[in-house]
N, C-alpha and C positions, 0 to 999 in steps of 0.2 A: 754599740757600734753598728752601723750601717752595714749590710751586706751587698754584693754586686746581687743584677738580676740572676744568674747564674745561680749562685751558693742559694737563693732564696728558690728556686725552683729543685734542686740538688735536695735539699730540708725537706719540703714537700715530699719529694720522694723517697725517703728516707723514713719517713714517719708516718706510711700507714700504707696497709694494706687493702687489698678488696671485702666489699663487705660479704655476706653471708650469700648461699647457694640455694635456690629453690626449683622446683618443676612445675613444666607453664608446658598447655595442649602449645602447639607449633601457633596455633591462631592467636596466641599473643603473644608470640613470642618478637614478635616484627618491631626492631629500634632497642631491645636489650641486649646484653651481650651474653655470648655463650661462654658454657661453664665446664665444658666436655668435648671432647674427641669424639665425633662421627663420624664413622667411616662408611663408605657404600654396603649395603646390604644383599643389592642385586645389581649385574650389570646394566646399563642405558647403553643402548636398545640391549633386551634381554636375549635378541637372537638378533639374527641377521635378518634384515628385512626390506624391502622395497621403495624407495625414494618418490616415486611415483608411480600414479597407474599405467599399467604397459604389458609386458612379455616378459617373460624371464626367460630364458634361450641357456643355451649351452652349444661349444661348438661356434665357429667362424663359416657362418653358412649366408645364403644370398636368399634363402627361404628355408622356413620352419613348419613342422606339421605339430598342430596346436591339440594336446592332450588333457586338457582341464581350464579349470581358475579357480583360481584360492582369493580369499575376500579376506579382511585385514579380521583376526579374530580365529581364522580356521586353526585346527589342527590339521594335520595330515601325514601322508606317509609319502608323497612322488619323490620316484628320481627319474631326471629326465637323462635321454641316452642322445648322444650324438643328436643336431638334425630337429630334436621337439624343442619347444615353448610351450610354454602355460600363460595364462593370462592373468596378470597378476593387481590386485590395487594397493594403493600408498598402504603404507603400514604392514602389509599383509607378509606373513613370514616365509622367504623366500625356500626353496628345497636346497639339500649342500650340495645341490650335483649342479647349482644351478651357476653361471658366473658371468652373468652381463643382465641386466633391467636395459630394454630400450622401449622408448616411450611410444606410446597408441599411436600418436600424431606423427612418428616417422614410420609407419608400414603402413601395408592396405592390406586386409584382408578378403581371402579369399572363398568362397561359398561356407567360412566359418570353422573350415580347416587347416588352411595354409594361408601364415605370412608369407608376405614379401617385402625384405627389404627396403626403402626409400633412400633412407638417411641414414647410414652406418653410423654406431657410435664406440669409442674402443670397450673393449675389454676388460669387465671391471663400474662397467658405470652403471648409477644410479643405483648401488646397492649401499646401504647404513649395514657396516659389522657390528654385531655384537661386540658393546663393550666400548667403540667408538668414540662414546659422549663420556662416559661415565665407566670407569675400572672396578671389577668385582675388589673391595675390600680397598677402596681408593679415600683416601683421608679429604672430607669435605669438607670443615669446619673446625678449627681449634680454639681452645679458649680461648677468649679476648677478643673475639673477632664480634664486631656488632651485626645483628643478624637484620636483615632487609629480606625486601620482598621475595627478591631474585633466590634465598636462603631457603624461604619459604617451600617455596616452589620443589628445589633441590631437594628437602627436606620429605616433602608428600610425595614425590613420586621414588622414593625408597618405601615409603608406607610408615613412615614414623611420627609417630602422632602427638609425643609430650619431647619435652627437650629439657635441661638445665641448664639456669639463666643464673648471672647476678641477680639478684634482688634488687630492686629500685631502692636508691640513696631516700634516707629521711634525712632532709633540710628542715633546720628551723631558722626563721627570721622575725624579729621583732622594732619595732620604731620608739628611738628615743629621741628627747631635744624638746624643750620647752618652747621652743619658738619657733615648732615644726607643726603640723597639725596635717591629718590624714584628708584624703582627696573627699571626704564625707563630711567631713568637719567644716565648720563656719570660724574663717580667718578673721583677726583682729589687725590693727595698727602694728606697724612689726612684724608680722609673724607671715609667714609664707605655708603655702604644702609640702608635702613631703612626696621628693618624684622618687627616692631612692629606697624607699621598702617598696612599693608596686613593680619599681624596676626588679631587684632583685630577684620577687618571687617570681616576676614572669618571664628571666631570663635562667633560673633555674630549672622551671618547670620545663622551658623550648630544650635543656640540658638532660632532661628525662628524670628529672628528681620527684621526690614526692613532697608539694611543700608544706609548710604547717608557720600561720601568722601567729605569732606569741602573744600581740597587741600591742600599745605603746607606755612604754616608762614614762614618766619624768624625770629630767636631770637632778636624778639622787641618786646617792650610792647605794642605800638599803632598795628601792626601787629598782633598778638593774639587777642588783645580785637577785632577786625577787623571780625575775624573768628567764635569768640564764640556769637559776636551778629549777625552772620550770622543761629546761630544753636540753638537760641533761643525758635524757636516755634517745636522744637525734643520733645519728652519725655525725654531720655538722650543723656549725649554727653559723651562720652569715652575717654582721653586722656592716654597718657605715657610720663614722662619724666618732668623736667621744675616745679617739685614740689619739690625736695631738699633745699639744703640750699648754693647752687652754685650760683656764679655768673650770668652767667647768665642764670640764671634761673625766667623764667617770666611767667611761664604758670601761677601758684596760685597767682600771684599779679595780673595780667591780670584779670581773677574771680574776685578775691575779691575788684576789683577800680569798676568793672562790676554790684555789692552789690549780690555776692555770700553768701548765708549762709552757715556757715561752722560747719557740725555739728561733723564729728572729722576730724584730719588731723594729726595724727601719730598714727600708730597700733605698738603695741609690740609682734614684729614678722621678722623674718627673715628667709627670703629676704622681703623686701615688707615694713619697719618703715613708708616711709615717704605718704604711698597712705591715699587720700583723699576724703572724699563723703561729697556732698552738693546738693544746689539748687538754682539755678538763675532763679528767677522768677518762672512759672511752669513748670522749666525743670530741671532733677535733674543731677547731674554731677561726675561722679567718675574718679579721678583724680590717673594713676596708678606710678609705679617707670618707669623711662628708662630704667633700665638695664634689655633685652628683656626674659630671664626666669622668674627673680624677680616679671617683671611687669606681663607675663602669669601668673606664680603661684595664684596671690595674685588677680588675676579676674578670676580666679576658684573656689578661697574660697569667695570673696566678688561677683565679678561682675555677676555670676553664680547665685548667690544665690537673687542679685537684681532684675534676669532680671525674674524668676522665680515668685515670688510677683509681681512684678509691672504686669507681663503680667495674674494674676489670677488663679494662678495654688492654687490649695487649698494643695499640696504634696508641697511645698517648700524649706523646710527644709532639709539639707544635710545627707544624709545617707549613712551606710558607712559597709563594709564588716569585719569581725572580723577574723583574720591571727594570723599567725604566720611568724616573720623576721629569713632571710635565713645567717644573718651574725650579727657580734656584729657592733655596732653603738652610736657612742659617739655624744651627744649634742653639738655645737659649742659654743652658749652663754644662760645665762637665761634668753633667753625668748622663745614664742610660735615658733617650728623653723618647714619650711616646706620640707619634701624629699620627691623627685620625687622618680618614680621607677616604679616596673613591677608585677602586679600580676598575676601568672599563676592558676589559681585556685585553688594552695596546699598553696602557701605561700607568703610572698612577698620578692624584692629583689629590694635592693637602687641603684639607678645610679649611677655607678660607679665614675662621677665626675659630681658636679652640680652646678658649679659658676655662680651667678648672673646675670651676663652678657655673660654667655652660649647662644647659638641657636639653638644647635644642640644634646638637652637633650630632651625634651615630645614627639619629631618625636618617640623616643625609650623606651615611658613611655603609662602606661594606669592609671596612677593616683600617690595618694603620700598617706603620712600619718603628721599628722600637731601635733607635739610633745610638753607636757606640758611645762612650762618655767622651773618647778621642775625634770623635765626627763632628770638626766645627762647622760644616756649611758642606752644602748639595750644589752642583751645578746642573742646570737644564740637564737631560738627558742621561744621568748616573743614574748607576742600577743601584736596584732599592730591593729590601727581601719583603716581600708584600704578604702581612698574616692576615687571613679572611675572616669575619668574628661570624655571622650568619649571611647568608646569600644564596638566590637563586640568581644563574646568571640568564637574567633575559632583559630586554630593553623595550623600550615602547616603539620604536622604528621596525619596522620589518627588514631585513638586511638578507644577503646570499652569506647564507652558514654553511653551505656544500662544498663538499673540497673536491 
């Protein structure tokens, strides 16, 4: 029986967890996700300090008599009394007695002992508190959070120099189909390439997996099972194709003589009815359609969403941009149906043609929108929930982005 997309994502998460926990210097750590609670070591700024070069003053005076300068690095001991300033540069650690920075460029100084005033500034300016940026023992990172540059950074200037990460997913993928033949291979009458193992792997690896090519079967059953107990000790194996209800079709009989658990294997949804998720042993296995769009789609909404959980990401769950559609739009059947297309960041606009076994549809897409099984038809201007699949949003126009 058919599951909704719902119950088929719900499965997914249900049956499995993140993989195993390693330690990585912070320098590689940039795009994995953390596996630990970090909390501040020391505050940011670690004292109070000066925003700019200037004066540190104390006191609401119209002129100061200048006792020193501290350079960003000093230690020191001043307190300044009523009436002094000191001369202070960026960074440099301000004295406690001190309580106003005003900047070089609002006084004139006077034979290098006394300011004067120009440009009053209140009370309080231009000093960084300790602790300001960053709270001693302030929680910076929890698990799940995937760690970026900005991390990085946050990371070294506490002075911590390894981290615990997920470990990178092992993906396996392999190419079956006798009438398929790899992008190296010399085609016959008949027989085509195969866009959907190259896809796969390099839609995996942009997913941070590690991937591993198994090679290709021929459509036989001893041949398959050959393969998949070669991909056993993966976390997952990925396939396309060889799960319908065709002749020869041996990929899901292959699994299941293998004692695949099958925890669904029909979504209601189109393109994509027949994809399948299970587990062989402790490897878990998502099983997508052939028909090379169908199968992309339906490992955006599913395999996307897998590889995300399993690798420990604590954000998993698909999120999605709320639009408005650029044209009317009629539902093909009742059920979940998914349309590629193109969001410019006004609105969205469907691909103009998106057949199943299309290749040549997501090169010209930055996502879709995945329509109730009750959604018979769209009019101009209905909101749409808009899922991004990869994208940078930049255009070839130059345009005003300042607000």
């Amino acid at each position: 029986m058919a599951v909704s997309v719902h119950e088929a994502l719900q499965s997914i998460e249900k049956h499995l967890s993140p993989v195993s926990v390693e330690l990585v210097p912070i320098e590689n750590a940039t795009g994995k996700i953390a596996a630990e609670e970090i909390f501040a070591k020391i505050a940011l700024p670690p004292f109070d300090n000066s925003a700019m070069d200037g004066y540190a003053l104390k006191g609401k005076y119209t002129s100061y008599r200048i006792v020193g300068k501290i350079l960003a690095g000093d230690t020191h001991t001043y307190t300044l009394q009523d009436g002094e300033c000191i001369k202070i540069l960026t960074g440099a650690r301000v004295p406690e007695s001190c309580d106003t920075v005003i900047p070089q460029e609002n006084v004139s100084v006077q034979d290098d002992e006394t300011i004067l005033i120009e440009k009053p500034v209140p009370t309080g300016a231009n000093l960084r508190r300790r602790g300001e940026d960053v709270a001693f023992r302030e929680l910076l990172l929890q698990p799940g959070d995937k760690i970026t540059s900005a991390h990085i950074g946050l990371l070294a200037s506490q002075g911590i120099t390894h981290i615990k990460v997920f470990r990178q997913i092992e993906a396996a993928v392999f190419a079956s189909g006798n009438e398929l033949k790899l992008h190296f291979e010399q085609i016959k009458e008949a027989q085509i390439y195969n866009s959907n193992t190259p896809y796969l792997l390099a839609r995996l690896s942009e997913l941070g997996c590690k991937t591993h090519f198994l090679g290709k079967s021929e459509d036989s059953l001893e041949a398959l099972k050959r393969l998949i107990d070669d991909a056993r000790n993966y976390d997952l194996i990925v396939t396309s194709g060889g799960v319908s209800v065709g002749e020869a079709d041996y990929t899901k009989q292959a699994f299941e003589e293998l004692g695949m658990e099958i925890f669904f294997s029909k979504v209601q949804i189109k393109p994509g009815k027949p994809t399948t998720f299970g587990k062989i042993g402790n490897t878990l296995v998502l099983n997508l359609p052939g028909n090379p769009l169908a199968g992309a789609l339906n490992f955006e909404l599913f395999g996307t969403f897998l590889i995300h959980k399993l690798s420990g990401r604590k954000a998993y769950h698909h999120r999605y941009i709320e639009t408005t559609i650029t044209q009317p739009l009629k539902s093909p059947r009742p059920v979940a149906n998914m349309i590629p297309g193109f969001y410019d960041g006004k609105a969205f606009t469907p691909a103009k043609k998106y057949g199943p076994g299309m290749v040549n549809v997501l090169g010209h897409c930055n996502g879709f929108i995945l329509l109730l099984p009750e959604t018979k038809s769209l009019k101009k201007g209905d909101l749409v929930k808009f899922l991004p699949i990869r994208w940078e949003f930049t255009q070839e126009e130059r345009g005003s982005f300042m607000s």
